[in-house]
N, C-alpha and C positions, 0 to 999 in steps of 0.2 A: 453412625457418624459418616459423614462422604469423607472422604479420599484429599488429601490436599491436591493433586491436580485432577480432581475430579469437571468434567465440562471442559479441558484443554484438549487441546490439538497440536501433536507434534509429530513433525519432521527430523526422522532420523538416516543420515546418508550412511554408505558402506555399514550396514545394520547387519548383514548377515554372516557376519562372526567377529570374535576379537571382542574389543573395547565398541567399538559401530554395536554388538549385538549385547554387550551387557547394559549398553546407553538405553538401548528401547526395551528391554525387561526390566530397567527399574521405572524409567519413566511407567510404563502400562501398569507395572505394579500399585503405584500412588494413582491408578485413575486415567490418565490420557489416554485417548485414542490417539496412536501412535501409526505413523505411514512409516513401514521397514524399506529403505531405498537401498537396491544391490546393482552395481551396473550389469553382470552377465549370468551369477550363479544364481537362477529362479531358486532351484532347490533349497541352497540354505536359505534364501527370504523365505519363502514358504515356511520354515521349517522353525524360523525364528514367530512369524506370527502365530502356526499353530500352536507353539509352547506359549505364546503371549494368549489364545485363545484358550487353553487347556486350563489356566488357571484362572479362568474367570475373566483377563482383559478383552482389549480392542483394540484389533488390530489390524490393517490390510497391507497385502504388497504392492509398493508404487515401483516399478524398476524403472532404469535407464540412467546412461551416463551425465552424470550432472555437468561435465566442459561441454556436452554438446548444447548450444544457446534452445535450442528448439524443446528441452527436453523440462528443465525448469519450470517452464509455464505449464507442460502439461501437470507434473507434479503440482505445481498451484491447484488445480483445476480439480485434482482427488485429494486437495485437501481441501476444496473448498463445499465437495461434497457432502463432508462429514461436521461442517460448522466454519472452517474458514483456520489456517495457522496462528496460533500462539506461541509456537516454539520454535526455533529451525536451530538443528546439531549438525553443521557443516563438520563431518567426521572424515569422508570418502578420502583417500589420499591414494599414492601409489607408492612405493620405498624400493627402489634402485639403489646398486650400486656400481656408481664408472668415475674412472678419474676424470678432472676434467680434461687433461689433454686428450683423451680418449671420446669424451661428450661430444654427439651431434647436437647440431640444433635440432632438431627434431625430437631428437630424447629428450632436451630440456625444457622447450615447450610444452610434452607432454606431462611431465611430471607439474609445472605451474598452471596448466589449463585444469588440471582435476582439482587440486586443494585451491589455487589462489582464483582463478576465473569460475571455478564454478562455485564457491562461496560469496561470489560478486552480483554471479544469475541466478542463485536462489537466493540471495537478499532481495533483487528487485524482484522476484515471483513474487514472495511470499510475507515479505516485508511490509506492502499496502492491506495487506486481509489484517495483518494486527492494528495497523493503522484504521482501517475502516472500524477493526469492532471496538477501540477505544478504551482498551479494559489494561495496555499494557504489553509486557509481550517480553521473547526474550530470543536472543542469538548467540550462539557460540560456537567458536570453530576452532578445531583440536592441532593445536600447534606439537612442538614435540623442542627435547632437549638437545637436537643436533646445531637447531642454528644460534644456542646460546656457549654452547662451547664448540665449536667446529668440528664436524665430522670428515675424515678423508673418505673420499669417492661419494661424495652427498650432497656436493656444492647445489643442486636443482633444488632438490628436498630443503634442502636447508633456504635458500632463496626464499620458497614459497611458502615457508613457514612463519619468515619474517616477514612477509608480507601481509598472509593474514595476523597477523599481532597488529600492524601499522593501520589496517582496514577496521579492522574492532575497536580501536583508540579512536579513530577519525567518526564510527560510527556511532559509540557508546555521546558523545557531544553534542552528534545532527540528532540523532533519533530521540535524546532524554527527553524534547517535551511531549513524545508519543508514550512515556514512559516505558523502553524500550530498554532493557539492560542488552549491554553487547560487549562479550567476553571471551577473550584466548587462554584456555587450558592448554598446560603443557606438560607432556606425562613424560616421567625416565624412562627406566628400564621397567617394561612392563612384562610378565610373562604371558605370551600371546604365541600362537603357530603362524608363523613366515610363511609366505608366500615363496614359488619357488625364483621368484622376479628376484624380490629382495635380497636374497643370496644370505650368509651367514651372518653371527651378527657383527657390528661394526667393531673394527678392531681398534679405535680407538677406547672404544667404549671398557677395552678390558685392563687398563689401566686408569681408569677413573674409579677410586675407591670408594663405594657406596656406603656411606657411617651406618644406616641401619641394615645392614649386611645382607640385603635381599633384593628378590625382585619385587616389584608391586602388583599387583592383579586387575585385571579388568576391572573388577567390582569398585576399586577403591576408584578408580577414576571415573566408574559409573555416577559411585556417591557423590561426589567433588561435581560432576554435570545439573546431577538432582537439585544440588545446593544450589545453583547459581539459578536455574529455570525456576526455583519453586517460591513459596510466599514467603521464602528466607531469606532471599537471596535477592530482594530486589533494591537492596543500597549497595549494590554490589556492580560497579562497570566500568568499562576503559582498563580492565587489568588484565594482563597474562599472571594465571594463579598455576604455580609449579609443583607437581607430585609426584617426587621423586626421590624420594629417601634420604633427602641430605647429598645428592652427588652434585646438584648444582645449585648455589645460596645464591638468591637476590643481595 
């Protein structure tokens, strides 16, 4: 029996650990050849494809920072190698924390040129390859629970989170007659290893009571990605879908 995303092609950003690295093991698991995107760490992309290669998938390393405009198209370009994108997981972020009276512009820019402009330059990369091949296709880009209940010292992050949710809505409407699902995941409290950028976790976050009294894992917001790219998932668009245990209800 093939694979349910057997014959796809996907693009997965900041792949080399975290939630970025269980997105591109489950996808390769169901079948896609999966391009692992890391902006600086070779080692763990490396290290994510050869575990996607060890168990039978397909996999290559595409690096480079997704805000730099030059760097998208080349990623088109090794995905177009392997058959052309069916999927694109605008994952890559960065998670600071400064107050704003304390925020340059410079730090704020850079935290909305990763998640919010460079989910804008891999849509127009890679967005026309599913358009050419006509079969449908899908996008999703990993929003987060800061900017539905406000985090203090997050004002960037949270910005650029609502901005991709606003981009996904506006695209899931232009792209539907490409048949084109385009969807904002939004994970809680996920248990993941921080970065030493990101600093501790958010101290708002420790008074928001989580009803099923835990964190969530990589994998479950793998599954929840799976869902939305695969031949389940394709009445499914224009929404931000939240997994998070009950700490923030629509």
């Amino acid at each position: 029996m093939s694979l349910p995303l057997e014959g796809r092609v996907a693009l997965v950003t900041g792949a080399g650990r975290n939630i970025g690295r269980a997105i591109a093991l489950a996808l390769a698991r169901d079948g896609a050849t999966v391009l692992v995107n890391g902006r600086r760490d070779k080692a763990a992309v490396d290290a994510v494809v050869d575990e996607i290669s060890r168990a039978g998938g397909k996999a290559v390393a595409a690096m480079g920072d997704v805000s730099d405009r030059d760097v998208p198209p080349r990623l088109a370009a090794e995905a177009e190698k392997v058959g052309g994108a069916d999927i694109l997981v605008s994952n890559a972020g960065l998670r600071r924390q400064t107050s704003f009276l304390d925020m340059s512009f410079e730090e704020w820019r850079e935290i909305l040129a990763v998640a919010l402009d460079g989910a804008f330059l891999l849509g127009r990369a890679l967005v026309p390859q599913m358009v050419a091949k006509g079969r449908g296709g899908a996008f999703v880009a990993l929003s987060g629970i800061s900017t539905h209940v406000g985090t203090p010292n997050r004002c960037h992050v949270s910005a650029s989170k609502a901005g991709l949710e606003g981009l996904m809505r506006a695209l899931a409407v232009e792209l539907a007659p490409h048949r084109i699902t385009c969807n904002a995941l939004s994970p809680g409290a996920i248990d993941t290893t921080r970065g030493a950028s990101a600093g501790p976790a958010p101290v708002g976050r420790l008074n928001r009571p989580i009803p099923l009294k835990r964190f969530g894992t990589v994998d479950e917001i793998a599954a929840m990605v799976r869902l939305l790219v695969g031949p389940e998932g394709t009445f499914i668009t224009g929404q931000t879908i939240h997994v998070n245990g009950g700490e923030f209800l629509t």
